[in-house]
C-alpha positions in Angstrom: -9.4 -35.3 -52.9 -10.3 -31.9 -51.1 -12.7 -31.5 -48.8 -15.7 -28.7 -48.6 -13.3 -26.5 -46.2 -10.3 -27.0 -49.0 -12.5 -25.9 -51.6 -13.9 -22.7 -49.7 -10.7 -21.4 -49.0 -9.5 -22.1 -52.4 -12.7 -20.4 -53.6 -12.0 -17.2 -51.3 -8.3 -17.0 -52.6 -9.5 -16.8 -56.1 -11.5 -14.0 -55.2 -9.6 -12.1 -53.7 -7.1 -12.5 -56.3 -9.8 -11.3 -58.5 -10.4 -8.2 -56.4 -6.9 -7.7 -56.5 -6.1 -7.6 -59.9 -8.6 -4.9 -60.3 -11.2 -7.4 -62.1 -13.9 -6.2 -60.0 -13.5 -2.1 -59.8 -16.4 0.4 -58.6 -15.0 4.1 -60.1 -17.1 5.6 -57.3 -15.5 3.4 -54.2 -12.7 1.8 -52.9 -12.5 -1.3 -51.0 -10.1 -2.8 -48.2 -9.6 -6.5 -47.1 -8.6 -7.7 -43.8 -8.5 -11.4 -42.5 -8.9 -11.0 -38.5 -8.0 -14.6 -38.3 -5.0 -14.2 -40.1 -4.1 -16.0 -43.6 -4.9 -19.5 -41.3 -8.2 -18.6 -42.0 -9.6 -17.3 -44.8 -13.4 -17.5 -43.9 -13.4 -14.6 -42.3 -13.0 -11.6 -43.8 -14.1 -7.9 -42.3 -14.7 -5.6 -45.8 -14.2 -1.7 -45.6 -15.9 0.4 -48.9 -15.3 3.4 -49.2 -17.5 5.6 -51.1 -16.0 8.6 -52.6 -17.3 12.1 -53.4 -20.1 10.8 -55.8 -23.5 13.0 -55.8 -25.2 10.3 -53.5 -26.6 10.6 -49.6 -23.4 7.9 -49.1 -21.1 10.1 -50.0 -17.6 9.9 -48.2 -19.1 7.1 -46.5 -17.2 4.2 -44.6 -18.9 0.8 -44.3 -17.7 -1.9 -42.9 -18.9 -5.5 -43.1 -17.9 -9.0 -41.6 -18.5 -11.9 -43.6 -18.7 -15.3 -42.4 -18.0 -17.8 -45.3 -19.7 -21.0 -45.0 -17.4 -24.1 -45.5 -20.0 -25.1 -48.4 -19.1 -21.9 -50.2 -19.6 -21.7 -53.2 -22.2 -24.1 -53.3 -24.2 -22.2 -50.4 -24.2 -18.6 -50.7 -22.7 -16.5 -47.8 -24.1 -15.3 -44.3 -23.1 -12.2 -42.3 -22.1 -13.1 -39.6 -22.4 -9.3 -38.0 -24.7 -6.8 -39.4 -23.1 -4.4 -41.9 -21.8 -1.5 -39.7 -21.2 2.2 -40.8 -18.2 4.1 -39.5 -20.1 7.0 -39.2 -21.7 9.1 -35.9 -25.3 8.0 -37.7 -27.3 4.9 -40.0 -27.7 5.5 -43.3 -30.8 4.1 -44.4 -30.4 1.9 -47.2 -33.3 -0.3 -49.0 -31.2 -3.6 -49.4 -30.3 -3.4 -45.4 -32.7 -4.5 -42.7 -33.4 -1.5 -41.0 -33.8 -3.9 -37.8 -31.4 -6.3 -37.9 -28.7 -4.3 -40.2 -28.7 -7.7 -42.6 -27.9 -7.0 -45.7 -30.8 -8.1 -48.1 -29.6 -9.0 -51.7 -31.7 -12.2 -53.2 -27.9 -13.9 -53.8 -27.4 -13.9 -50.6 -30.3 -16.8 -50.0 -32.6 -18.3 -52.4 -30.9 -16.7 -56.3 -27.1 -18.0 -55.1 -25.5 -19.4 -57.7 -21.9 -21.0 -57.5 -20.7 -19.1 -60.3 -21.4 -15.5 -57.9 -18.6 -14.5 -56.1 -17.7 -12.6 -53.1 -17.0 -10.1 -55.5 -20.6 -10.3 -56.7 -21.7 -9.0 -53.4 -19.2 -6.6 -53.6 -20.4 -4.6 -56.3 -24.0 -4.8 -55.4 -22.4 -3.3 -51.7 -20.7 -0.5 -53.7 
């Protein structure tokens, strides 16, 4: 039988295999993957979007977030474990980011999770 942790990291590996294979695709951004923890551990992943030349105030944009992925994932939705940080000189305001905290503010990410949402989920609605 696998435990919770075996099933998160199972979980993660599927989505990123999603992501990937193209499953998930913004026309308008690109995004990059990194594990800082190396492939041992797959529960912490730092995302890069990059937002192309798109008639939007996010324009050529570079965000970054860190995602801490609970070992209860996906039956618990996900936590950022670092507010979302822009790689620019300056904060863009956004209305789904906490403009005090820099927590990113999407309803799936607390009480409308659903074990069928996905990291790529978040993803898109980051894009």
């Amino acid at each position: 039988m696998c435990s919770k942790l075996d099933l998160a990291t199972l979980r993660v590996r599927k989505d990123v295999n999603e992501l990937a294979k193209g499953k998930f695709v913004c026309a308008h951004a690109t995004t990059q993957i990194e594990f800082p923890d190396g492939v041992d551990n797959l529960l912490r992943i730092l995302i890069s979007i990059s937002v192309g030349d798109i008639d939007s105030p996010y324009a050529n944009g570079d965000f970054q977030f860190q995602f801490d992925i609970p070992r209860t994932y996906p039956f618990h939705g996900m936590a950022f474990l670092q507010p979302p940080r822009p790689v620019l000189p300056h904060i863009v305001w956004h209305p789904n980011i906490d403009i005090h905290s820099g927590q990113v503010m999407f309803s799936i990410l607390g009480k409308d999770w659903r074990p069928v949402l996905s990291i790529n989920t978040i993803l898109l609605g980051l894009q």
